[in-house]
C-alpha positions as CSV (number, residue, x, y, z in Angstrom):
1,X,7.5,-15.1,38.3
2,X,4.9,-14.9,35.3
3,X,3.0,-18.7,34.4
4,X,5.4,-18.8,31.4
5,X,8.4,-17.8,33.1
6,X,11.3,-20.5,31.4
7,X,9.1,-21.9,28.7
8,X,10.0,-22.2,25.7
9,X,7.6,-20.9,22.3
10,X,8.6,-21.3,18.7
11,X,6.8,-18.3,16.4
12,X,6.3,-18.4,12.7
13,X,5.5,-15.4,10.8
14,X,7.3,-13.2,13.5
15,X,9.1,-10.4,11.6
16,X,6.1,-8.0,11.9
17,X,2.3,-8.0,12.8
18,X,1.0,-10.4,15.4
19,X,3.9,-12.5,15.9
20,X,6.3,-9.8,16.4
21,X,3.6,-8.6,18.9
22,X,3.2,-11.7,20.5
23,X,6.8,-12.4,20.7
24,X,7.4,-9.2,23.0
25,X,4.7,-9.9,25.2
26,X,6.1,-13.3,26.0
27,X,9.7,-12.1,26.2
28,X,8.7,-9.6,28.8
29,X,7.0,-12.6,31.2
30,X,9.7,-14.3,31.3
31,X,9.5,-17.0,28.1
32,X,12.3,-17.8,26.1
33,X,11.2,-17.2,21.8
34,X,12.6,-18.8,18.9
35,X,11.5,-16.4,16.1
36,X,11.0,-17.7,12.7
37,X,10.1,-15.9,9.1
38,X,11.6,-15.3,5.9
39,X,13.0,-12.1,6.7
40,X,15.9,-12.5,8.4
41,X,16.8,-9.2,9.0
42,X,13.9,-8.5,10.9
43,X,14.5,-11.3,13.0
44,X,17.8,-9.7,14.4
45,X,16.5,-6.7,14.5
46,X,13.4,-7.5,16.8
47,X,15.7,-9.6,18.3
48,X,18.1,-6.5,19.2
49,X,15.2,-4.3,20.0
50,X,14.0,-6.8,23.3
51,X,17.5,-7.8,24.4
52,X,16.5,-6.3,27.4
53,X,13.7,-8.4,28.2
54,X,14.0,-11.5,30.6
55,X,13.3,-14.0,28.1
56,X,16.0,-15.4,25.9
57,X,15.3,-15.2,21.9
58,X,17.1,-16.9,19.0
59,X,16.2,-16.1,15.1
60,X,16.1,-18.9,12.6
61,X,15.3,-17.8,8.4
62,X,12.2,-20.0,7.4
63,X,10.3,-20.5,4.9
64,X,7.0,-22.6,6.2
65,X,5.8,-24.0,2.9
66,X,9.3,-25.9,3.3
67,X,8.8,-29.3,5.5
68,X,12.4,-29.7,5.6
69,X,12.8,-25.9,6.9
70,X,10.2,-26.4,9.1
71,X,11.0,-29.6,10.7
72,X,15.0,-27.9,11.3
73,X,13.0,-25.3,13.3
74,X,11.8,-27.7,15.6
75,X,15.3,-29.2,15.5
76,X,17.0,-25.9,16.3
77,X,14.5,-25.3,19.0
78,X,14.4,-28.5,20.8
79,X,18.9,-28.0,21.5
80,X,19.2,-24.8,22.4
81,X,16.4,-25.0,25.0
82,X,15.9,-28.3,26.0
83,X,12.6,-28.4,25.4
84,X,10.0,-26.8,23.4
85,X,6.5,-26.0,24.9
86,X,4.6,-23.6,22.6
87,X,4.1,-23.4,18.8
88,X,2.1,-20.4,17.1
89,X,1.3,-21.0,13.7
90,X,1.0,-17.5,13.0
91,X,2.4,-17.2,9.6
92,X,-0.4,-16.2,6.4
93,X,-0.8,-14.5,3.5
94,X,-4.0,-12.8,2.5
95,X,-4.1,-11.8,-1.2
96,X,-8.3,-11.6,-1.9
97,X,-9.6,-11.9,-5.2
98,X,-12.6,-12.4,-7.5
99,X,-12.2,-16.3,-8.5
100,X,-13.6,-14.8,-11.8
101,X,-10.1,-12.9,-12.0
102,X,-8.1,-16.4,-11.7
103,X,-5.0,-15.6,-9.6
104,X,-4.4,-19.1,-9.4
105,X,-0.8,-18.3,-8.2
106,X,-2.0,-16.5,-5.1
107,X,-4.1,-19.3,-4.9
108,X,-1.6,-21.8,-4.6
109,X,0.6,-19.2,-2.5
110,X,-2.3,-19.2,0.5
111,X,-2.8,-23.3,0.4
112,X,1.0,-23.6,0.9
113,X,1.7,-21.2,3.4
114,X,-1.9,-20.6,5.9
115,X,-2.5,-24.9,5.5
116,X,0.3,-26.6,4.7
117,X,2.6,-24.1,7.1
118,X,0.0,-25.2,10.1
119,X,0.5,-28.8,9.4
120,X,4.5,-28.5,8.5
121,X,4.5,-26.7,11.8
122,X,2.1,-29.5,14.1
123,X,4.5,-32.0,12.5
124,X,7.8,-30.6,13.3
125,X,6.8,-30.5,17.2
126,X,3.9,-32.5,18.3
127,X,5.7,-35.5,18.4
128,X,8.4,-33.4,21.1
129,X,5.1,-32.5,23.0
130,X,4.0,-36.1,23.3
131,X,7.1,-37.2,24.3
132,X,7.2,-34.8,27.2
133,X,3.3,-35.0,27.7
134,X,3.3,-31.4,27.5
135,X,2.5,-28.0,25.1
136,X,0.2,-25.9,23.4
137,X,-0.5,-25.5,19.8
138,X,-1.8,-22.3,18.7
139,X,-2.8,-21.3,15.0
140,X,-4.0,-18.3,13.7
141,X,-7.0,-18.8,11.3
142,X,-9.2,-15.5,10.7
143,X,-13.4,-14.4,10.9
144,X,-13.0,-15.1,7.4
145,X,-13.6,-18.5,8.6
146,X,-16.8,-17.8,10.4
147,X,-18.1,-15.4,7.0
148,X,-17.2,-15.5,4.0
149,X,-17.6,-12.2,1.5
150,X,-16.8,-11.4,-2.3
151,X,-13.1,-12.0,-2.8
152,X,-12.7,-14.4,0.4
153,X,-13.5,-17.2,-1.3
154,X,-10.0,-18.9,-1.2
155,X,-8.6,-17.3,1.8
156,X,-11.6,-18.5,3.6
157,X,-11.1,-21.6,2.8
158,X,-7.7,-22.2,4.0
159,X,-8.5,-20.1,7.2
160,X,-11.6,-22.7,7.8
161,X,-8.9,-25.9,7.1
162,X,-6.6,-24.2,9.8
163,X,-9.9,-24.0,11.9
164,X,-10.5,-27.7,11.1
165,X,-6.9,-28.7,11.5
166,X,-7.0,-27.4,15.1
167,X,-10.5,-28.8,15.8
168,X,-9.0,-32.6,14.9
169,X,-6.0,-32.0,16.5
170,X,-7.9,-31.1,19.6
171,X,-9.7,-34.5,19.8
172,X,-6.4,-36.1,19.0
173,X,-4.9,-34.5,22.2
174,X,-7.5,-34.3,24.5
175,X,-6.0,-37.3,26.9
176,X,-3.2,-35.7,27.0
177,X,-1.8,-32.3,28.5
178,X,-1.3,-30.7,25.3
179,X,-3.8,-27.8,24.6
180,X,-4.8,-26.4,21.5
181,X,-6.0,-22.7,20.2
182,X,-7.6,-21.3,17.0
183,X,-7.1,-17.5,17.3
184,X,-9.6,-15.9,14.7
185,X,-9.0,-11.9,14.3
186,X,-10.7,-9.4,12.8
187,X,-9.6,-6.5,10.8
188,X,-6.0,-5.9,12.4
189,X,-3.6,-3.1,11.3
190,X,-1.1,-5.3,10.0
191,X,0.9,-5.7,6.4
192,X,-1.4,-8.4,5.2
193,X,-3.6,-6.3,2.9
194,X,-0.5,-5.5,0.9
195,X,-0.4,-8.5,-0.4
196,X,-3.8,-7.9,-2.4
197,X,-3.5,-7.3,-5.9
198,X,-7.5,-7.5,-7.2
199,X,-7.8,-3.8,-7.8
200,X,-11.7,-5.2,-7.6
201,X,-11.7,-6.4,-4.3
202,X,-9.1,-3.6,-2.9
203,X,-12.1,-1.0,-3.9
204,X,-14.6,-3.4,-1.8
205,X,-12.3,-3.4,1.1
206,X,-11.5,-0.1,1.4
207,X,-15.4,0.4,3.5
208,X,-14.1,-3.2,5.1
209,X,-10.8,-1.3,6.8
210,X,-13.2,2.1,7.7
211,X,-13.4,0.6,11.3
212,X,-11.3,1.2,14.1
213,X,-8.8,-1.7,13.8
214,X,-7.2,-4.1,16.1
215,X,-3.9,-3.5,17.0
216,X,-1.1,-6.6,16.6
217,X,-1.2,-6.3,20.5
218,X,-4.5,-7.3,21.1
219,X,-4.4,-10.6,19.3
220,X,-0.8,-10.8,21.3
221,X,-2.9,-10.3,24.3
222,X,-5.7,-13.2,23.1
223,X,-2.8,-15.4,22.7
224,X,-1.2,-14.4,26.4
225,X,-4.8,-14.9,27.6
226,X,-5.2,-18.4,26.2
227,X,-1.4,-20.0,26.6
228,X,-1.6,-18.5,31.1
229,X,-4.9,-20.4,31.7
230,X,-4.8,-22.6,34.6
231,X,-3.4,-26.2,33.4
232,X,-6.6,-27.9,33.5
233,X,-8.3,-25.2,31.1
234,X,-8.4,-25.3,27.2
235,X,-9.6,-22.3,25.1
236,X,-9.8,-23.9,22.1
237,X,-10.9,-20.9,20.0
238,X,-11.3,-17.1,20.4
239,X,-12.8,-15.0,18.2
240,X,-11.5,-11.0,18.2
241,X,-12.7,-8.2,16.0
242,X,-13.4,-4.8,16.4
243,X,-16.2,-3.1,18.2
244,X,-17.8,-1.7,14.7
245,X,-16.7,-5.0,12.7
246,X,-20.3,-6.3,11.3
């Protein structure tokens, strides 16, 4: 029997990348998985794919700039499984650009889903951990929160606020038994890049992605790392990039 053997983890962003990952590696130690993103399909099909596994996993369609989609989530979560322990905000969007080049819209499309999707998703379950005295809140924010480049300007800044988010949350928490995480990756080998339109910052990039990247699996593994500590640890941040990631 595996530390998370039984408990209970919501995902966002899980139809690919990290949280798909992340939700296999729990599924195979035993932890049950509620699996949320926009893509449905996906959803099944990962679901299908780890049937197998020990862990028990239901899909819900989410979109996490929604509060009220969020907060049903949580909802969902809490009565099929009785309780909820974990939450990985894991769900972000990446388009870089010049602010001279005024995507505005992609703008607004990172502040709604890589902040407000962290804080839709602490709402929609921390009051469920404090009830039961119990969890651990994980968010994905990015080295583009430790250094900013050309083109980062924006996603930097939302990746810092998740940073920030899950600094003040840990202070919030820290009577408590609830732990907290910031995972920052590196360069990982994950769909996010196609979201860049910027044909500037694309070109800029390109000697950015010439680095052996991470795979999903070894954020999954960061996140395995953090949530089996022993009960009176907290890793409240962990930082993973490549080897030859300056």
């Amino acid at each position: 029997m595996t530390e998370l053997q039984g408990k209970t983890f919501i995902i966002t962003g899980a139809s690919s990348g990290i949280g798909r990952a992340t939700a296999k590696k729990l599924v195979e130690n035993g932890a049950n998985v509620a699996l949320a993103a926009r893509r449905l399909e996906r959803l099944n099909e990962i679901k299908e794919e780890l049937s197998d596994q020990p862990g028990e996993i239901i899909v819900k369609e989410t979109d996490v700039t929604s509060r009220e989609q969020m907060e049903e989530l949580g909802r969902e979560a809490v009565n099929h499984f009785g309780k909820v322990y974990g939450l990985f905000n894991n769900a972000g969007l990446m388009p870089l650009s010049l602010l001279k080049n005024q995507k505005v819209d992609e703008w607004d499309q990172m502040v709604d889903v890589n902040i407000k999707g962290v804080l839709y998703g602490i709402n929609a379950i921390l009051p469920h951990m404090i009830e039961n005295n119990a969890g651990h809140i994980i968010s994905t924010s990015s080295v583009a929160a430790h250094q900013i480049f050309p083109g980062s300007s924006v996603y930097s800044g939302t990746k810092f606020a998740v940073k920030a988010i899950m600094m003040g949350l840990e202070q919030e928490v820290a009577q408590t038994n609830i732990r907290t995480t910031a995972i920052s990756p590196g360069v990982v080998n994950t769909e996010l890049t196609e979201t860049i339109t910027d044909k500037e910052v694309m070109e800029q990039f390109d000697s950015v992605l010439n680095v052996q990247q991470l795979n999903s699996e070894d954020i999954a593994e960061a996140v395995y790392y953090a949530l089996t500590q022993p009960a009176h640890v907290d890793v409240n941040e962990i930082v993973v990039r490549p080897v030859d990631q300056p």
